[in-house]
C-alpha positions as CSV (number, residue, x, y, z in Angstrom):
1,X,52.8,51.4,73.0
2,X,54.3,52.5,76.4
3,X,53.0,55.6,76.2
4,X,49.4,54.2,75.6
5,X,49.5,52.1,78.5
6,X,51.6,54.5,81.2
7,X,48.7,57.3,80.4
8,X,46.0,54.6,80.6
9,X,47.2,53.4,84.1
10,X,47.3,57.5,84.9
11,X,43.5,57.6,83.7
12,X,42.6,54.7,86.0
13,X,44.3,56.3,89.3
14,X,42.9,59.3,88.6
15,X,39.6,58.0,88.5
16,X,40.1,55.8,92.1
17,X,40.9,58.8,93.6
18,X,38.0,60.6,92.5
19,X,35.7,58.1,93.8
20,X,37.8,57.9,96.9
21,X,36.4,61.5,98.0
22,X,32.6,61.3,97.0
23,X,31.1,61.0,100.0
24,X,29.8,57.2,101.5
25,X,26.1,57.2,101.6
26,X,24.0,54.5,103.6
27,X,22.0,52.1,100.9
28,X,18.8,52.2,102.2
29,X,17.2,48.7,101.7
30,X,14.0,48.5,99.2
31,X,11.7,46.8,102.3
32,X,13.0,49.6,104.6
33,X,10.9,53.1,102.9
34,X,9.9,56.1,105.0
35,X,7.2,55.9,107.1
36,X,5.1,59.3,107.8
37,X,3.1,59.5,111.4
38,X,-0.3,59.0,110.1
39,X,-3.1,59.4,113.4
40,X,-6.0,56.9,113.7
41,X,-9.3,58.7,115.0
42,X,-12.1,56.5,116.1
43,X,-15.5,58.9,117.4
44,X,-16.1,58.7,120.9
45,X,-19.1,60.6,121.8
46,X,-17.9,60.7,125.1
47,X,-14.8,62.9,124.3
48,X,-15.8,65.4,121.8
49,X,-17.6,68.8,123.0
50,X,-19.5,71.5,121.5
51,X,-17.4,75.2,121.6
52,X,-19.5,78.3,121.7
53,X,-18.5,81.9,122.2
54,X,-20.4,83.1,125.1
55,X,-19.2,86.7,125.4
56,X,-16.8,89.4,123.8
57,X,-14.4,87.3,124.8
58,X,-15.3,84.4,126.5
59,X,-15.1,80.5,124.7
60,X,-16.2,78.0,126.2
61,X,-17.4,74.6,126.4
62,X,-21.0,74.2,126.9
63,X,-22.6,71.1,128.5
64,X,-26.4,71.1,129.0
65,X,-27.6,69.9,132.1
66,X,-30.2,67.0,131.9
67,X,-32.6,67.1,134.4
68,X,-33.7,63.9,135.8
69,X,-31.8,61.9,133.7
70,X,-29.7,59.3,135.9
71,X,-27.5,57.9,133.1
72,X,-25.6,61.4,133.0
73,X,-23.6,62.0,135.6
74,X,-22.7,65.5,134.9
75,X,-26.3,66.4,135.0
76,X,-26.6,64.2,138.3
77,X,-23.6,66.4,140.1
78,X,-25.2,69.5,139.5
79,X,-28.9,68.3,140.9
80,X,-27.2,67.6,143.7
81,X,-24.8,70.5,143.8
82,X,-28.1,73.2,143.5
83,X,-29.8,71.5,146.4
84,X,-26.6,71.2,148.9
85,X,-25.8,74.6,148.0
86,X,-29.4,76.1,148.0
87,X,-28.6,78.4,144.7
88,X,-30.2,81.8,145.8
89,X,-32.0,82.8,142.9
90,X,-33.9,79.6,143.1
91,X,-34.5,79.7,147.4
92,X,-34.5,83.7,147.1
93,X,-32.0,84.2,148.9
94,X,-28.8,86.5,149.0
95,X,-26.4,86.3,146.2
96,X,-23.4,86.1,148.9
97,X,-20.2,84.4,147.3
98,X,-22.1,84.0,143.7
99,X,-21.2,86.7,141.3
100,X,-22.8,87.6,137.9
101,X,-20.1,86.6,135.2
102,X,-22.0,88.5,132.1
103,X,-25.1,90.0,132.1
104,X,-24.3,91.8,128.7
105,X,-24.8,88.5,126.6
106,X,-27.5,85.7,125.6
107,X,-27.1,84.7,129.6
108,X,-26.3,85.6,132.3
109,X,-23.4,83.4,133.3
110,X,-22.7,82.9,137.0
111,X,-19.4,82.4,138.6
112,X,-18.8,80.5,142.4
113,X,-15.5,79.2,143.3
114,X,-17.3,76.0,145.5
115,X,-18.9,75.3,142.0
116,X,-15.6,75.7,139.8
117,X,-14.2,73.9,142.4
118,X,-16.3,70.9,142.0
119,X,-16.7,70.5,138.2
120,X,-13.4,71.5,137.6
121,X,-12.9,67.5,138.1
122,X,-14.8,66.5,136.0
123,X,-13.5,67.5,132.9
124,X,-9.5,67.3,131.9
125,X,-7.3,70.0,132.0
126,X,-6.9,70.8,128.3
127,X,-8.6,69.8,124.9
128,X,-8.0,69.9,121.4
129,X,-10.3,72.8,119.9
130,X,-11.2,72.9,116.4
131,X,-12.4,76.1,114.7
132,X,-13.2,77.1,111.1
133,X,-10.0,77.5,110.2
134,X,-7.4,75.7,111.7
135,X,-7.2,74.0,115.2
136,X,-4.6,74.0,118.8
137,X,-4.7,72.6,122.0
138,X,-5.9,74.9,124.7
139,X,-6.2,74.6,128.6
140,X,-9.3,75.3,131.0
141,X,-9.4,78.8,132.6
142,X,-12.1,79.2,134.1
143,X,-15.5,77.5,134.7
144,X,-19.0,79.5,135.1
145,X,-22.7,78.4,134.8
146,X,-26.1,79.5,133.8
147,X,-28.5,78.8,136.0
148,X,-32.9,79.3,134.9
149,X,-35.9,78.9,136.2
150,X,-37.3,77.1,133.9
151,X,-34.3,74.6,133.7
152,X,-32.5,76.0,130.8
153,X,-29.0,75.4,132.9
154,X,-25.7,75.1,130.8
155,X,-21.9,74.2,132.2
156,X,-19.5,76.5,130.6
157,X,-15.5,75.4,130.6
158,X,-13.8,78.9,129.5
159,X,-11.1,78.0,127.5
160,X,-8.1,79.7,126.4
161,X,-8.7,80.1,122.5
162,X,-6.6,82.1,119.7
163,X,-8.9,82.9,117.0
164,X,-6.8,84.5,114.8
165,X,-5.0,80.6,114.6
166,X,-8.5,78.9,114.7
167,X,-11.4,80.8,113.4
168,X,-14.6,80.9,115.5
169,X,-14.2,77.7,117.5
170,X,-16.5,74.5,117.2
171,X,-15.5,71.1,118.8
172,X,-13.3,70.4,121.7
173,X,-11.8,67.0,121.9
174,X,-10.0,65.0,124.3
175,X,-8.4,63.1,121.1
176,X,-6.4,64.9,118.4
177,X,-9.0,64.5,115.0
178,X,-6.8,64.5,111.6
179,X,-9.1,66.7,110.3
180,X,-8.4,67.7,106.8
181,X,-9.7,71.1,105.8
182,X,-10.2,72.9,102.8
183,X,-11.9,70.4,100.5
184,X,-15.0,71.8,98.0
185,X,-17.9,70.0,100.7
186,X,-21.0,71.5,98.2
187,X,-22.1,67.9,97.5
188,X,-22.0,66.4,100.8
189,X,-23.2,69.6,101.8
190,X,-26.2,69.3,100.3
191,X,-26.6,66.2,101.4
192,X,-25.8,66.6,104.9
193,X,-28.7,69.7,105.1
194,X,-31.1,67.7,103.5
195,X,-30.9,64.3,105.0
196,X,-31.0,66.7,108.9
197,X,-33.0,69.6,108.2
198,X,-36.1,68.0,109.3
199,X,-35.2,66.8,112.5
200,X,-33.4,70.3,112.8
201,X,-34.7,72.0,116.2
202,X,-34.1,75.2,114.1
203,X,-36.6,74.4,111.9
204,X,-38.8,73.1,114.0
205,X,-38.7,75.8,116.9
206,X,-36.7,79.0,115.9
207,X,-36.5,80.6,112.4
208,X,-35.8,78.0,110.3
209,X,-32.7,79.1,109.1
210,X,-30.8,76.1,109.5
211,X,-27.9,75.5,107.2
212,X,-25.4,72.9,108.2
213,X,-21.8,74.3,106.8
214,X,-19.3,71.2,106.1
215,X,-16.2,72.5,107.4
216,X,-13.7,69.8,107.4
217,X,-13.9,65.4,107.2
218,X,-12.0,62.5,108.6
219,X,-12.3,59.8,106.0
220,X,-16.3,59.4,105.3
221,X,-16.5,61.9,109.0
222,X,-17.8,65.3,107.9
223,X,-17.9,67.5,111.0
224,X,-20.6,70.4,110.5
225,X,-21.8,73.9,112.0
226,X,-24.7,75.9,112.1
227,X,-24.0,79.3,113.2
228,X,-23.7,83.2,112.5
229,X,-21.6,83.9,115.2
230,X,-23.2,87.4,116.4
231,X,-25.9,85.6,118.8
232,X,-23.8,86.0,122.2
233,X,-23.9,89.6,121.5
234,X,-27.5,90.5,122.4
235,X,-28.0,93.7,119.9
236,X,-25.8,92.1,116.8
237,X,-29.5,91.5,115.3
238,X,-28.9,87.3,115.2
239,X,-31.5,85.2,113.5
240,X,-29.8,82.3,115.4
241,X,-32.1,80.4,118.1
242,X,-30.3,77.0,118.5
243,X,-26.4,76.9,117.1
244,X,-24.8,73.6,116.3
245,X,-22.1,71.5,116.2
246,X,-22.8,68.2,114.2
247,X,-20.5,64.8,112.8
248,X,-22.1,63.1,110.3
249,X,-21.1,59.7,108.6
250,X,-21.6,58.6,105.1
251,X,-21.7,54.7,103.7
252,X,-20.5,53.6,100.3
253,X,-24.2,54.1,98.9
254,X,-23.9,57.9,100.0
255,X,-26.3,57.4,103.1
256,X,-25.9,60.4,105.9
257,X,-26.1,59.5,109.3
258,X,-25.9,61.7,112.0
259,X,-23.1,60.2,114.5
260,X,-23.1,63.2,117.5
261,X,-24.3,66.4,117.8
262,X,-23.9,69.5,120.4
263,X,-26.6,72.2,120.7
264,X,-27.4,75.6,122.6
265,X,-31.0,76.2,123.0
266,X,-30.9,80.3,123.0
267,X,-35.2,80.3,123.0
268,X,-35.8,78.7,125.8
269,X,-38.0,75.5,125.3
270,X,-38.5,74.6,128.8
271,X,-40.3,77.3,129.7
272,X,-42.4,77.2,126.0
């Protein structure tokens, strides 16, 4: 019977000692679970940009100038900014400190310091940039213009893009957009082209080719392009007259709604 009982105590301190080197772990209490960073994106028009390729090797913001329109003080600046600094193409004057950019593309794009100077403050430093494929935060490099005369005029912020990261760039944003990519969009798709394609200027002025592509959503946000990517190259044989960038917004009844959209005008209507 002593034998029973001296290897039984053996068996118990043999088994406190075990237990004595697993190591302690902190009980996590059941109220207290993980929490993962999850970012809330509200649209404001105000903050998001249309991204174009301009050259070779040139991407850049592109901001149409409204002409006469007071309730857009971008457009207001550069009124102001082509009479104080009597452009020369328009007074036929001397180039003198304007230089041509790129000739070689759907522009030409003009560069002056006293310009870059100027609207360099009214944008910020660096934006979010979203492409087809992916997205990154990239700075301002370098700001250039097109000036017409029939009032065609564009502001162009060149910004530092990687496309092999991104894909041919679309949006810039002053707010990070959790955009999810890689969903199948053919439904919403269709949607999207059918409830815009009338109101499309690509239908309605250039060669009616306009597809919107779906490329990635926030919640019921579907952010579209249309676009073949070849226009800024002047002999790539583009059927592409005004490229878009688009948001669109969908209700519980499947309704589209178009929230914001960015457009180049590559024909010209102004002087139509």
């Amino acid at each position: 019977m002593k034998n029973y009982i001296i290897l039984a105590l053996l068996a118990l301190l043999l088994s406190c000692k075990k237990e004595k080197n697993i190591p302690a772990r902190n009980p996590v209490p059941e109220n207290d679970s993980v929490v993962f960073s999850k970012i809330e994106y509200k649209l404001d028009k105000s903050s998001v940009f249309g991204v174009y390729q301009l050259t070779d090797k040139d991407m850049a913001i592109c901001i149409p100038v409204q002409f006469n329109d007071q309730d857009d003080p971008l457009s207001v600046k550069y009124e102001k900014f082509l009479v104080k600094d009597s452009l020369p193409w328009i007074y036929r004057r001397e180039m003198k400190d304007y230089q041509y950019y790129d000739t070689f593309s759907a522009g030409p794009w003009i560069y002056n310091k006293r310009f870059e100077d100027v609207f360099k403050k009214e944008m910020k430093d660096s934006y979010f940039v979203y492409g087809t494929k992916g997205s990154q935060k990239s700075e301002i490099k370098r700001i250039i213009f097109q000036s017409t005369e029939c009032g065609n005029d564009y502001i162009a912020y060149i910004l530092n893009i990687d496309k092999k990261q991104i894909g041919n760039p679309l949006i810039a944003s002053e707010n990070e957009i959790p955009l999810q990519y890689g969903r199948n969009y053919k439904e919403i798709n269709q949607s999207i082209k059918k409830s815009a394609s009338k109101e499309s200027t690509e239908n309605n002025y250039g060669h009616g080719n306009y597809n919107p592509i779906v490329y990635g959503n926030y919640k019921n946000l579907y952010f579209t392009y249309y676009d073949d990517f070849k226009w800024h190259n002047r002999n790539s044989g583009s059927n592409c007259q005004f490229p878009e960038r688009a948001i669109f917004e969908t209700d519980s009844k499947g309704k589209v709604s178009m929230l914001w959209s960015s457009e180049m005008d590559l024909l010209g209507l102004p002087c139509l």
